[in-house]
N, C-alpha and C positions, 0 to 999 in steps of 0.2 A: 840325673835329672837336671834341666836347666833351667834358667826360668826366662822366657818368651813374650816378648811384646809384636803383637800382631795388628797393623795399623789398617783401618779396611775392612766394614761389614757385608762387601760381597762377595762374589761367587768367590773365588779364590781367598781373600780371608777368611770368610766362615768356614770353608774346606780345611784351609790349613788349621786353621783353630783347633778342630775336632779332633783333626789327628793326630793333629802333634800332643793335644792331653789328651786324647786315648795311649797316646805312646807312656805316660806320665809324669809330663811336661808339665811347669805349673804356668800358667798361660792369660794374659790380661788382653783384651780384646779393645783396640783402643776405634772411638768411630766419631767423624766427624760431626756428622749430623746428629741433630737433639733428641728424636724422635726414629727409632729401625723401622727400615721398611724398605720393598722395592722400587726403585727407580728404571723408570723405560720401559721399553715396548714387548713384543713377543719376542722369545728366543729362540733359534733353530737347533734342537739339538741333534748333534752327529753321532757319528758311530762311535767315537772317541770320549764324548763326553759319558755316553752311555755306559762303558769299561767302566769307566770311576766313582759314578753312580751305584753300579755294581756292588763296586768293594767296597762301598758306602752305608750301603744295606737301602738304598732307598729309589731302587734305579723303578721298581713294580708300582711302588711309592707314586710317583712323577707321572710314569706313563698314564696310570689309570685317569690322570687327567690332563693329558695330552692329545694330539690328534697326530695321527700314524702316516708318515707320508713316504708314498712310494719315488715319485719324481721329482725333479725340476725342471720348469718347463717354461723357456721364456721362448714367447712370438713377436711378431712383429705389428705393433699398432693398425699401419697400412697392408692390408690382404691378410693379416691373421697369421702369414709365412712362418713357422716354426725359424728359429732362430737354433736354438739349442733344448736337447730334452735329455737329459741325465738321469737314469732309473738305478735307483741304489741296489736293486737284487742283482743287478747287472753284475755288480760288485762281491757279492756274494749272496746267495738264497734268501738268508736270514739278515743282509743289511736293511734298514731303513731310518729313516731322520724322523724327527718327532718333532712338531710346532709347540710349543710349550709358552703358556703365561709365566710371565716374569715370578708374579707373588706365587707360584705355584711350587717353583726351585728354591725360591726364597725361604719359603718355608719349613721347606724340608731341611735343609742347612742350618735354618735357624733354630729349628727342632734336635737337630744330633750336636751342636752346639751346647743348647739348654741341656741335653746331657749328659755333658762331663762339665766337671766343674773350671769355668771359664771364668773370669773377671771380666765381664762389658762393661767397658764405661765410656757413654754416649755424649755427645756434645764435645767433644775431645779435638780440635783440629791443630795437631802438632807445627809446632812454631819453630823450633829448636832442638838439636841433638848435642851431646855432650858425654863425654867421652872418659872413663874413668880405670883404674885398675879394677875395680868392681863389679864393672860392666856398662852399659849403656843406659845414659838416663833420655827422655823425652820430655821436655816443656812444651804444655798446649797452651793456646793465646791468651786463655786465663791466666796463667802465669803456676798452673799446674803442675807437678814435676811426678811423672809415670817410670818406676824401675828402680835400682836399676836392673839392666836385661845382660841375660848372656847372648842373646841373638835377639834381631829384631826383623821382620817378615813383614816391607812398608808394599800392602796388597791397596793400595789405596786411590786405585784408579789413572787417569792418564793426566791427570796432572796433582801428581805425588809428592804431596809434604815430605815425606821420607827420601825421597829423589834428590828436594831441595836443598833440605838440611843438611845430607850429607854430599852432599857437592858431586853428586855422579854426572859426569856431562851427558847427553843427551841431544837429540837430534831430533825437533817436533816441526813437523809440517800440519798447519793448518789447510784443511781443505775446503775450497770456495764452493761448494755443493754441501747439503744435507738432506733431509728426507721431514717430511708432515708425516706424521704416525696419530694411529686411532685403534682402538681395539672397543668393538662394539658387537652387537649379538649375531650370527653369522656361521654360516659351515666354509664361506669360501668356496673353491675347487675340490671336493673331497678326495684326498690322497697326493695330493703335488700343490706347493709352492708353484703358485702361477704369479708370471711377471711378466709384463705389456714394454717393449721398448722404443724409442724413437731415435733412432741412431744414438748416440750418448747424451742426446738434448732434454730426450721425457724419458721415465721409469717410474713404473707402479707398481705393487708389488700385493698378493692376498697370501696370507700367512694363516693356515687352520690351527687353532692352539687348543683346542679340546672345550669343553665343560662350556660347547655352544656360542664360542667366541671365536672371532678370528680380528688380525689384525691386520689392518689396511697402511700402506705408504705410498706417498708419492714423493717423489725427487725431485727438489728445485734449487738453484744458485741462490746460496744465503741474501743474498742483496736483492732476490726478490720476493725475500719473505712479505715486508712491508707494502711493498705495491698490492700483490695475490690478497692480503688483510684489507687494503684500502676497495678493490673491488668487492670484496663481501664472502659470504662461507656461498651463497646460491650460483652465485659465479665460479668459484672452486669446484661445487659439486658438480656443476652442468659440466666445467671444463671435463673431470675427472669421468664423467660416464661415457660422454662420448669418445672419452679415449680408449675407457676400457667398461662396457658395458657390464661386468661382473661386481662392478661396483657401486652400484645404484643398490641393491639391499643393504648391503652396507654401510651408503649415507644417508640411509632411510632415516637412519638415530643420530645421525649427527645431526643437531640443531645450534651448534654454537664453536664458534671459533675455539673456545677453550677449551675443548672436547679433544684438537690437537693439540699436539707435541712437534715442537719440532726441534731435530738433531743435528748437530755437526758432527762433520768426522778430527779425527786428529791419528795420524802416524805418528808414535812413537818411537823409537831407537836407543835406547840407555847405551852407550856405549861401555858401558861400565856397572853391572846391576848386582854387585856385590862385593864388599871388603872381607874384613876378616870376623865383623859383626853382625851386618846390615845386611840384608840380599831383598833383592825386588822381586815381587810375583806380578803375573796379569799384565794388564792393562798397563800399570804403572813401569813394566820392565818392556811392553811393546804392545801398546796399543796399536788398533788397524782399522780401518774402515769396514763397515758387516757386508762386502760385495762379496765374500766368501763364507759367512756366516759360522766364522770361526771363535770368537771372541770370548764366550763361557765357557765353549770345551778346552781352548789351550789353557783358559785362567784354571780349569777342575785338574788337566793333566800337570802343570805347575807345583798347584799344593800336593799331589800325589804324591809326584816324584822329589820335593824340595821333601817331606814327610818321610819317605821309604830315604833319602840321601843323611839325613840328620839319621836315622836308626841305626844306617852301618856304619858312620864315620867315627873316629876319636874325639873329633873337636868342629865346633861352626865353622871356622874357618874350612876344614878339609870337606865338612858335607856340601858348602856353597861351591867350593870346585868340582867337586863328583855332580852335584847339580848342575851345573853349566855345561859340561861335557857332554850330559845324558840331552841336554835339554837346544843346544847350537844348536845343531844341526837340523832340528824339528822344527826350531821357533822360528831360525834364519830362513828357511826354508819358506813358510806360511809368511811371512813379514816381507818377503820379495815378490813372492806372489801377487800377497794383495797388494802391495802399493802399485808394478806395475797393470795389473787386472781394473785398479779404480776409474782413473781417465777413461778407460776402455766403454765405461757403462755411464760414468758421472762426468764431465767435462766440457770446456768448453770447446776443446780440439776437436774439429769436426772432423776431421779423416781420419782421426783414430775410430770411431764410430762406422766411417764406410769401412773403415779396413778388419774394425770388428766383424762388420756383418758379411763380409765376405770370407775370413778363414778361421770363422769359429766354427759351421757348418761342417768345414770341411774336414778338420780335426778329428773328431771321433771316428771318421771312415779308417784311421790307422792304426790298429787292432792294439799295438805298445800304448801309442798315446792314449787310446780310449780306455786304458788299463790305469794310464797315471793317471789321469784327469779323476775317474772314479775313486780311486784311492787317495786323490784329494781334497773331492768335496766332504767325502765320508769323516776327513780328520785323522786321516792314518800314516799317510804319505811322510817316512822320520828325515826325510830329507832330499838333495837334489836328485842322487844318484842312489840315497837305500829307498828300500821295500818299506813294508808297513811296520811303524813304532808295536812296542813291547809296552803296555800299561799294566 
């Protein structure tokens, strides 16, 4: 039995938490924030997330307040031209993605959480690692002192204390693009993620999340958040319908700027996301921008496989390398993707946008690729050259 400091009350934290004290792990749950709760918008869940959810016990759970999507389906602004339309049964009979509300997953995690005995303790934002025959202590900025830990599981998003402290280098690109996000009362497109584009310049995006909601985004270059605020939310909305006419019920409820959210992205790259103590999950070990809507299911396949890796290993140390092995090839794989995929859709390079619209159509016409591309949106794709991951 070890005893487990797990830094990080989301998707991949709360995961890992559960199961490593189900495994019977004595496990402290350390979490920035004063107050649990979700952060952000709707999630897309895939076929990958869904596996883990599974052996979670909560996958029937989630769904029942999900909305079931068959496709994805981006057109083009001008003449409506299908751009690209990806059907998950394509993929297999019984594939398909599920729009899901953030608090909806949240809960569920936080609920199997609540049932084994964890240590949360909130308001926690580590300052400091420190390094003992003993094991591993944590200092939060209160001056705090959490452990000490035979391992330590820093789940704590894309820009990780635990990253810091213990000096993992790393490779962060900030991207000049982000997204306005709203989730207000709505069905959407029933069955497909629909998204409106304007060569890489606009992107709007209806996301069905079940339980009579759905969530709306639009895509703008962070530096003109303030301007788009200085015209007013009526200007926003007028721009917003006549870009994409599916979205006027949907800012039927939006009556105030605060009502959005707006995001950045960040690539991250840990070049180094585990010693012989510490290992990084999620976000914090490779964040990505959501042009792939990968970002919970890698964070749920993470805690799975770092979980099943600590059960058959001798020692932290050897579970983090069985970890990393299992896990290269999959994440490397998804993390090259999106980053070269993001410009593609979000950017200010405009030929990447015409060269977009010209051979993404064409792609799926070739029976291999139209094979990998579904095997990747799904979340399954274990790498450049294998087939689909083993969860």
């Amino acid at each position: 039995m070890y005893r487990v400091g797990v830094v990080g009350f989301g998707v991949a934290g709360a995961a890992a938490a559960h199961l490593l004290a189900r495994d019977g792990h004595r496990v402290t749950l350390l979490e920035r924030a004063p107050v649990l709760g979700p952060v952000g918008a709707g999630i897309l869940l895939q076929c990958s997330g869904q596996v883990v959810l599974r052996h979670l016990g909560v996958l029937d759970r989630v769904l029942a307040r999900a909305a079931k999507l068959e496709e994805l389906h981006a057109r083009h602004a001008a003449g409506g031209g299908t751009l690209i339309r990806t059907r998950y049964p394509d993929y297999a009979p019984d594939s398909f993605a599920y729009g899901v509300h953030r608090g909806v997953l949240f809960n569920a995690l936080s609920d199997l959480v609540a049932a084994q005995p964890v240590d949360v303790r909130t308001g926690c934002e580590v300052a400091a690692r420190e390094d003992t025959p003993g094991g591993v202590t944590l200092t939060d900025t209160a001056g705090r002192r959490h452990g000490p830990f035979d391992l330590v599981v820093g789940a704590d998003g894309s820009r990780s204390r635990v990253r810091a402290v213990s000096r993992f280098p790393a490779s962060v690109l900030e991207y000049d693009h982000g997204t306005l996000w709203v989730n207000a009362p709505g069905a959407g497109v029933p069955g497909k993620l629909l998204q409106v584009v304007e060569r890489n310049r606009k992107l709007f995006g209806l996301l069905p999340l079940g339980d009579g909601l759905v969530s709306l985004y639009w895509g703008l270059p962070a530096r003109d958040l303030k301007p788009t605020v200085a015209r007013g939310l009526d200007a926003l909305k007028a721009e917003i319908v006549r870009f994409a006419p599916e979205a006027a019920p949907v800012l039927d409820f939006v009556h105030d700027f605060e009502q959005f959210l707006f995001t950045t992205y960040r690539h991250v790259h840990a070049r180094r996301y585990h010693d012989a103590r510490v290992v990084l999950i999620g976000d914090a070990a490779h964040a990505m921008s959501p042009h792939l809507g990968q970002g919970a299911n890698l964070a749920l396949v993470d805690a799975w496989r770092l979980a099943a890796a600590v059960r058959e290993s001798p020692t932290p140390a050897a579970a983090f390398r069985a970890f990393r092995r299992r896990q290269r090839g999959y994440v490397g794989y998804y993390a090259t993707v999106t980053w070269l995929l993001s410009p593609f859709f979000q950017s200010d390079w405009g030929i990447l946008g015409w060269g977009r619209d010209w051979a993404l159509p064409l792609l799926p016409r070739l029976p291999w690729v139209r094979r990998q591309m579904l095997m990747t949106v799904c979340g399954l794709k274990g790498g450049y050259l294998r087939g689909p991951i083993e969860v």
